[in-house]
Gaussian input, Z-matrix of N, CA and C with variables (Angstrom, degrees):
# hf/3-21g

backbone

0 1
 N
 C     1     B1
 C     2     B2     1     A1
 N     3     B3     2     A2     1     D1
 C     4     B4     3     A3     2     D2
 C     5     B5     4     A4     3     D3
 N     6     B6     5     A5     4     D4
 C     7     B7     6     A6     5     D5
 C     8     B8     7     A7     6     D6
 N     9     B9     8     A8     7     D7
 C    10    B10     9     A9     8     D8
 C    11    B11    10    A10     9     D9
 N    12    B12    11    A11    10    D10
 C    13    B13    12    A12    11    D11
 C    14    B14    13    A13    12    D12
 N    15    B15    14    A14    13    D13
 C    16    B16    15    A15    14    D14
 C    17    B17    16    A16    15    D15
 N    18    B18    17    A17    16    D16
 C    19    B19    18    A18    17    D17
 C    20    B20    19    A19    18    D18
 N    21    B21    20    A20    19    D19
 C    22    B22    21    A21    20    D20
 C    23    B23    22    A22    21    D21
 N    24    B24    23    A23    22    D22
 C    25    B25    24    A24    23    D23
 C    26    B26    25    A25    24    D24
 N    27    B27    26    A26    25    D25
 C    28    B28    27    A27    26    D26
 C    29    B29    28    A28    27    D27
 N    30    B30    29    A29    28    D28
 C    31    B31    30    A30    29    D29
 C    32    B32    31    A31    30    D30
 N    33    B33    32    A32    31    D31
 C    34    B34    33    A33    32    D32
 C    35    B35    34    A34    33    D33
 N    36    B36    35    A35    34    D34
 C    37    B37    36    A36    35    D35
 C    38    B38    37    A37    36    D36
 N    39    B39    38    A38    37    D37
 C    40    B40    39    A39    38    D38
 C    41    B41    40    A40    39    D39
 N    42    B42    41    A41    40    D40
 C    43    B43    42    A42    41    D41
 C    44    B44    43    A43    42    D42
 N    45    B45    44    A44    43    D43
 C    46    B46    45    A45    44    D44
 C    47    B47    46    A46    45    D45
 N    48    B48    47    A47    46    D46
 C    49    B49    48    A48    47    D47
 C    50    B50    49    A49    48    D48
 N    51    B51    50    A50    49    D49
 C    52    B52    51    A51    50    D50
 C    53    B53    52    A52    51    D51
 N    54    B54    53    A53    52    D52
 C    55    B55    54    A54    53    D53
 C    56    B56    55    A55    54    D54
 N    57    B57    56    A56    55    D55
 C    58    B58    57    A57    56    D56
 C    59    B59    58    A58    57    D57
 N    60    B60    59    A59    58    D58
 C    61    B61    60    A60    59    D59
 C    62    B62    61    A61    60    D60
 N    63    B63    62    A62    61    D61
 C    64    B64    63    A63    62    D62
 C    65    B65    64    A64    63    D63
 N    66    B66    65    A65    64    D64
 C    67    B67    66    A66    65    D65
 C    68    B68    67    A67    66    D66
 N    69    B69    68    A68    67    D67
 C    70    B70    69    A69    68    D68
 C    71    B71    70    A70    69    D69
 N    72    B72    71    A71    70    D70
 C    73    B73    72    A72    71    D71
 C    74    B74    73    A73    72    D72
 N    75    B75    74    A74    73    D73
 C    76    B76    75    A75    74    D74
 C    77    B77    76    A76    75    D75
 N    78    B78    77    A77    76    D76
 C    79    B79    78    A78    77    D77
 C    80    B80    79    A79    78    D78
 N    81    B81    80    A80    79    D79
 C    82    B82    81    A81    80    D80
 C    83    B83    82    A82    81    D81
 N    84    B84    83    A83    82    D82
 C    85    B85    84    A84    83    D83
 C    86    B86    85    A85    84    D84
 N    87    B87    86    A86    85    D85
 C    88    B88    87    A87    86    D86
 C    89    B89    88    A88    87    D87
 N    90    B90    89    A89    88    D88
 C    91    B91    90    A90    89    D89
 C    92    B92    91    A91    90    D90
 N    93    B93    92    A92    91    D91
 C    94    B94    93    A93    92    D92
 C    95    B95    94    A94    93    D93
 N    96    B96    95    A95    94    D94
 C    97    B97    96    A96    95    D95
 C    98    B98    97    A97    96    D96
 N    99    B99    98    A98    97    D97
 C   100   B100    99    A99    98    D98
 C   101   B101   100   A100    99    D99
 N   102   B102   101   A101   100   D100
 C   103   B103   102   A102   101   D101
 C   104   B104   103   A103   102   D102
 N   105   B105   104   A104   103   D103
 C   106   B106   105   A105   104   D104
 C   107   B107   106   A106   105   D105
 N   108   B108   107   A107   106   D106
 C   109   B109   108   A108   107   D107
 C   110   B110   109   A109   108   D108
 N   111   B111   110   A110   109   D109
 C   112   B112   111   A111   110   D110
 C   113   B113   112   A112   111   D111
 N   114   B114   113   A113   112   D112
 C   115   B115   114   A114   113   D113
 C   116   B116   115   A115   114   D114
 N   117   B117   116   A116   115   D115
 C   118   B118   117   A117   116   D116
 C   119   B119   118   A118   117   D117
 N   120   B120   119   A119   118   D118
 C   121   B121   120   A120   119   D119
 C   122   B122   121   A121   120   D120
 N   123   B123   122   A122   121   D121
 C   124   B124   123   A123   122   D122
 C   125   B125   124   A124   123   D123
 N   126   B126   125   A125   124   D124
 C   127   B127   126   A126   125   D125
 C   128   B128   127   A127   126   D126
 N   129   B129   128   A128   127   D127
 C   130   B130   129   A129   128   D128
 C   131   B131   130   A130   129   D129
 N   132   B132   131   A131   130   D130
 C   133   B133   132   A132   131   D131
 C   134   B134   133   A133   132   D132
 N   135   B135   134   A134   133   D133
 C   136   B136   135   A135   134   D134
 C   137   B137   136   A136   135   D135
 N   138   B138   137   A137   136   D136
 C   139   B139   138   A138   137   D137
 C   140   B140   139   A139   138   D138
 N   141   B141   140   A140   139   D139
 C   142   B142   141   A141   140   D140
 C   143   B143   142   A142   141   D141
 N   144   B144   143   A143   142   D142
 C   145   B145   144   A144   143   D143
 C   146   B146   145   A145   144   D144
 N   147   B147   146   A146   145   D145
 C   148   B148   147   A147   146   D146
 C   149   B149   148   A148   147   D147
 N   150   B150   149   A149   148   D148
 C   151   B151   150   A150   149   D149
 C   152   B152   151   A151   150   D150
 N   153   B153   152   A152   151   D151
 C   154   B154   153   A153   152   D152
 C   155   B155   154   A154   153   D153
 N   156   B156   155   A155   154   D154
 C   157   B157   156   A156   155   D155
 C   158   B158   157   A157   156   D156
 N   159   B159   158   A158   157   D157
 C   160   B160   159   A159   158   D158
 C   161   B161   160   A160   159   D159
 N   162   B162   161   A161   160   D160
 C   163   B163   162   A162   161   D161
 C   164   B164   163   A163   162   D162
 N   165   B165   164   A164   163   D163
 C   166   B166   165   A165   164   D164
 C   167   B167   166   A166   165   D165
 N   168   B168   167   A167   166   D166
 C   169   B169   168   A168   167   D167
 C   170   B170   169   A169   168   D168
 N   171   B171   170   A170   169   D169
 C   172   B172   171   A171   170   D170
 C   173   B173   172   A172   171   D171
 N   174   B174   173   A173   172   D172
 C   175   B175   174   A174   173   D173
 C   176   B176   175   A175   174   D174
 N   177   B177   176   A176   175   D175
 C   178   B178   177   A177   176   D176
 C   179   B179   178   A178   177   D177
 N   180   B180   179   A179   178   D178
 C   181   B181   180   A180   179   D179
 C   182   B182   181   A181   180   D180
 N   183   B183   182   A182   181   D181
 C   184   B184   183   A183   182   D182
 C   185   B185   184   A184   183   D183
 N   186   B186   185   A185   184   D184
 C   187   B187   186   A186   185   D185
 C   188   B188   187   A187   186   D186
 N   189   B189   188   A188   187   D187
 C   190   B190   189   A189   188   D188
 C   191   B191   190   A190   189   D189
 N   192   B192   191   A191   190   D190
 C   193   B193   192   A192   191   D191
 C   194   B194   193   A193   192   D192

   B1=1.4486
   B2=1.5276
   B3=1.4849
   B4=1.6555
   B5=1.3720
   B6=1.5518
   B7=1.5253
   B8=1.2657
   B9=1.1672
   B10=1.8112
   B11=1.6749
   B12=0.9959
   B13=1.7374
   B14=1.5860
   B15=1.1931
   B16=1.6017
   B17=1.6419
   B18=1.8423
   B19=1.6163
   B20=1.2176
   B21=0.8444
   B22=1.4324
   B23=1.1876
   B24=1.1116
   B25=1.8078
   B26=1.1524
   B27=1.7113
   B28=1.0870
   B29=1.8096
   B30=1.1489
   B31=1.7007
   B32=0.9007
   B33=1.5441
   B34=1.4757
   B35=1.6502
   B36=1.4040
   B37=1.4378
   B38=1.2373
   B39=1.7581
   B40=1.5650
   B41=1.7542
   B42=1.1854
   B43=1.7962
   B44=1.6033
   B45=1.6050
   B46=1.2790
   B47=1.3030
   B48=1.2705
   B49=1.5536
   B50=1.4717
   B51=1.3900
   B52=1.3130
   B53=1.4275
   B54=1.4721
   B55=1.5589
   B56=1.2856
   B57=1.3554
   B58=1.1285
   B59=1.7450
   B60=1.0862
   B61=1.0617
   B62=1.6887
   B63=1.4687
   B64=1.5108
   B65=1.2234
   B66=1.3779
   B67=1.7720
   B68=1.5845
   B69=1.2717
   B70=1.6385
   B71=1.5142
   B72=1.4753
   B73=1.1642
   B74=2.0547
   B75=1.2772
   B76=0.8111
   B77=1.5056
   B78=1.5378
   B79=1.7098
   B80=1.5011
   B81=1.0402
   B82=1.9745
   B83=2.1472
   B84=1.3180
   B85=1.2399
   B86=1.9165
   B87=1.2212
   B88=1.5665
   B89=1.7306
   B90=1.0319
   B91=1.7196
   B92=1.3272
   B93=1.8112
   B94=1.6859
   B95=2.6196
   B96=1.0175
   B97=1.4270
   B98=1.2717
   B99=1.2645
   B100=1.5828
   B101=1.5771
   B102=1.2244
   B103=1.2551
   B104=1.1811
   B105=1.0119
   B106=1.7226
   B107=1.1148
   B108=1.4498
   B109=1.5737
   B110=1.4468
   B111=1.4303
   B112=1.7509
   B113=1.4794
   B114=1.3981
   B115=1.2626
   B116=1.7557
   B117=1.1296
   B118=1.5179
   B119=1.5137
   B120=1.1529
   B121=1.6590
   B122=1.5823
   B123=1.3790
   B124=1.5926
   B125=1.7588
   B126=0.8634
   B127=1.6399
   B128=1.5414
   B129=1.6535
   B130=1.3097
   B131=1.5851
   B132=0.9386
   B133=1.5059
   B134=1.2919
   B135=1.4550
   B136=1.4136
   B137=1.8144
   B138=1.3869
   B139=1.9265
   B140=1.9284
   B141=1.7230
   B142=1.4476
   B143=1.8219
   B144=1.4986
   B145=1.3504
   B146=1.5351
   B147=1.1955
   B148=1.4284
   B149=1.8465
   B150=1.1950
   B151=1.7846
   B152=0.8996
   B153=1.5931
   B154=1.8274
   B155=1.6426
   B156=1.6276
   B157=1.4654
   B158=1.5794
   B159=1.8052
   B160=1.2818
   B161=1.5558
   B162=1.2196
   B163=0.9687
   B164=2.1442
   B165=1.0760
   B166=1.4778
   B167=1.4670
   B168=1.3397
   B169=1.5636
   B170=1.5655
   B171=1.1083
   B172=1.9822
   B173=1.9356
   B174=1.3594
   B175=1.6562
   B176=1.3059
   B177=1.6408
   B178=1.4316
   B179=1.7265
   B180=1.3222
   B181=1.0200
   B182=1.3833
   B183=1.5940
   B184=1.2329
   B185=1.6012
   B186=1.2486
   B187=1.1079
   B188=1.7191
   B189=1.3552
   B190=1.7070
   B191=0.9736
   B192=1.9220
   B193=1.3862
   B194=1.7267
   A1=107.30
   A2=123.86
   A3=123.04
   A4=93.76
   A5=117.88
   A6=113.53
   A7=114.59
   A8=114.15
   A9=103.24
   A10=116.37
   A11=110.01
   A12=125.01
   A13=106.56
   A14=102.76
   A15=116.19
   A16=89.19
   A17=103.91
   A18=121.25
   A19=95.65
   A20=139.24
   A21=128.90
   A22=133.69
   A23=120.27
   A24=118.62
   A25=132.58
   A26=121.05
   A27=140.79
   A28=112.10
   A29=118.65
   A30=134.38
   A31=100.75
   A32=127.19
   A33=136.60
   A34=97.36
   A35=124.38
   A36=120.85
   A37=114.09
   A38=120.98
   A39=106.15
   A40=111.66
   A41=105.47
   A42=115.08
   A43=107.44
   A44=110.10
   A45=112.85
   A46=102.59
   A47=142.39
   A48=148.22
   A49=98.35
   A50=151.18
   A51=126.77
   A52=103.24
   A53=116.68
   A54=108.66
   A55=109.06
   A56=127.83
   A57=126.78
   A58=109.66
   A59=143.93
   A60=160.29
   A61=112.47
   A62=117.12
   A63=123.27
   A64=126.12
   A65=108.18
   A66=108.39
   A67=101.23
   A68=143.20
   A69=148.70
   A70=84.80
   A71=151.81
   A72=137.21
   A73=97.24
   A74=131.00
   A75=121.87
   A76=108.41
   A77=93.49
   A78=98.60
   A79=110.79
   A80=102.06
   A81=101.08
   A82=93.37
   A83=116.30
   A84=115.72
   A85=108.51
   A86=97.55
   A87=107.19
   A88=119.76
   A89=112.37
   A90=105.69
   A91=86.42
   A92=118.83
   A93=108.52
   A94=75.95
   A95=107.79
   A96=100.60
   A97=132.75
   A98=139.57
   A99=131.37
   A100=100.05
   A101=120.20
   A102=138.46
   A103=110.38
   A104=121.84
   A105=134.58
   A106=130.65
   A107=107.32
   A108=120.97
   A109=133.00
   A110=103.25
   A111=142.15
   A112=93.30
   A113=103.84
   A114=128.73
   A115=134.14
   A116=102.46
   A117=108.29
   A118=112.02
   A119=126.30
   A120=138.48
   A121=96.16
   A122=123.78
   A123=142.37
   A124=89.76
   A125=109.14
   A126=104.50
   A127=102.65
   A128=112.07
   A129=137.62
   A130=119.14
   A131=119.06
   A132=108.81
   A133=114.71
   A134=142.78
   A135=130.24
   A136=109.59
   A137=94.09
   A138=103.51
   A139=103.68
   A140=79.35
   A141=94.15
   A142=125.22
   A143=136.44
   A144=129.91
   A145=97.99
   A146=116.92
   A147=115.69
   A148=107.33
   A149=116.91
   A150=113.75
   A151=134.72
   A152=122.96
   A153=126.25
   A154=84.09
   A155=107.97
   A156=103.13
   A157=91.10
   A158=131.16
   A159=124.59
   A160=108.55
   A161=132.80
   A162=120.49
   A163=111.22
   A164=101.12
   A165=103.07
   A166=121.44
   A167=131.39
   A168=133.10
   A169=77.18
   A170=95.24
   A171=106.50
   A172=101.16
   A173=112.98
   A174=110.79
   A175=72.60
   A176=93.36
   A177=112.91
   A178=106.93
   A179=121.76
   A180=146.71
   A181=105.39
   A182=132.02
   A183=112.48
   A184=121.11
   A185=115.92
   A186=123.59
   A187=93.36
   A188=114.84
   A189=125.15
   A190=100.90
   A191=133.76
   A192=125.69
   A193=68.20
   D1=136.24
   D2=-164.93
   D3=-88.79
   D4=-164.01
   D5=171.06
   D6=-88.52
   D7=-14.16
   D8=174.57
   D9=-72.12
   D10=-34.43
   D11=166.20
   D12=-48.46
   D13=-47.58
   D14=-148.78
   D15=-63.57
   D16=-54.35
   D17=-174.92
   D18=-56.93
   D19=-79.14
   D20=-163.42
   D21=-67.22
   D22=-19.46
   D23=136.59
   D24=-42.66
   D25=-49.28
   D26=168.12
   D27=-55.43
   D28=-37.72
   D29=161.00
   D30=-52.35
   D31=-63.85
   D32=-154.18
   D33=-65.07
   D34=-44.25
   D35=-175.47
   D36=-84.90
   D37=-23.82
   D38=174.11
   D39=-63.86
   D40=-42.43
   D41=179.43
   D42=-46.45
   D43=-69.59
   D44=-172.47
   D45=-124.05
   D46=105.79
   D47=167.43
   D48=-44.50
   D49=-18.61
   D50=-168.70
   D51=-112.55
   D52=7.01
   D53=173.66
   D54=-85.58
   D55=165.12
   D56=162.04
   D57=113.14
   D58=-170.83
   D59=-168.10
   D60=-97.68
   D61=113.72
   D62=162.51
   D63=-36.92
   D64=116.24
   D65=174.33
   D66=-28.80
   D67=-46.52
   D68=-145.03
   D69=-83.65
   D70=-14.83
   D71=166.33
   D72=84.24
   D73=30.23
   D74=154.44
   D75=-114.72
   D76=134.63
   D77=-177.67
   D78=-81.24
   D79=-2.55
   D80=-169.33
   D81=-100.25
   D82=-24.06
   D83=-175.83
   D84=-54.08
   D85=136.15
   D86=159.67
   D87=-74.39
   D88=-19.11
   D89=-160.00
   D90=134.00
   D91=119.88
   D92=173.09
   D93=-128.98
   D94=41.06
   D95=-176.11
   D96=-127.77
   D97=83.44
   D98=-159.13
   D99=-11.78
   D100=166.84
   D101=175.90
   D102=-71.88
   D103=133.20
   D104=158.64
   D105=-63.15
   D106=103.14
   D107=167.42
   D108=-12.38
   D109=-37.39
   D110=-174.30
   D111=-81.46
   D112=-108.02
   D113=-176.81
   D114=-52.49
   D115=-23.87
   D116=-157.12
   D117=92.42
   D118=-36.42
   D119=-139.89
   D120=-64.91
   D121=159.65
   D122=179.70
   D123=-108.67
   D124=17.83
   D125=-151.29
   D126=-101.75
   D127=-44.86
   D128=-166.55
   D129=-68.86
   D130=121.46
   D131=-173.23
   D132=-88.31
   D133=-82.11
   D134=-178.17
   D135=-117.70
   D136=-25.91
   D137=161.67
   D138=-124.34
   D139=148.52
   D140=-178.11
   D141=-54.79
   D142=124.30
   D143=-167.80
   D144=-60.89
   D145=-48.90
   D146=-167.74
   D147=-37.75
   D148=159.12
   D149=-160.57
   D150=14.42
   D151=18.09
   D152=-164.04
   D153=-72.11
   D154=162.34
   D155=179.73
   D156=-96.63
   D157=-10.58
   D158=-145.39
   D159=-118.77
   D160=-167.42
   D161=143.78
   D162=-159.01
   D163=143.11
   D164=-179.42
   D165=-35.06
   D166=137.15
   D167=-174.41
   D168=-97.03
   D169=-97.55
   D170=-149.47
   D171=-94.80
   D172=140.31
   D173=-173.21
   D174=-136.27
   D175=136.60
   D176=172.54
   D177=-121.02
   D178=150.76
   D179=-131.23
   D180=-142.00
   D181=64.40
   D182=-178.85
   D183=58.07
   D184=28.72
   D185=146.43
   D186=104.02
   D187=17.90
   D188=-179.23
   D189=-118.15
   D190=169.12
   D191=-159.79
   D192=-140.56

């Protein structure tokens, strides 16, 4: 993803925290994540997406990728 992608994702999640792509890296996922402390979001994996500079490569799952 270049940096213009990156920005505008990052837009896309300050506006609405539940748009965008699941910490779990499935694009078809709804939210598989208790709610966020932060946000509300199902979205967030163990820190909130909203201003993270990063985002998760690979989440493993009980020993599943």
């Amino acid at each position: 993803m270049d940096k213009n992608n990156e920005d505008n994702m990052l837009n896309i999640q300050l506006i609405n925290p539940d748009a965008g792509i699941c910490d779990c890296n499935d694009d078809k996922c709804a939210g598989c994540f208790w709610p966020c402390e932060t946000c509300s979001s199902t979205k967030c994996g163990h820190q909130c997406r909203i201003n993270r500079g990063w985002k998760y490569e690979v989440w493993e799952r009980q020993g599943r990728k």
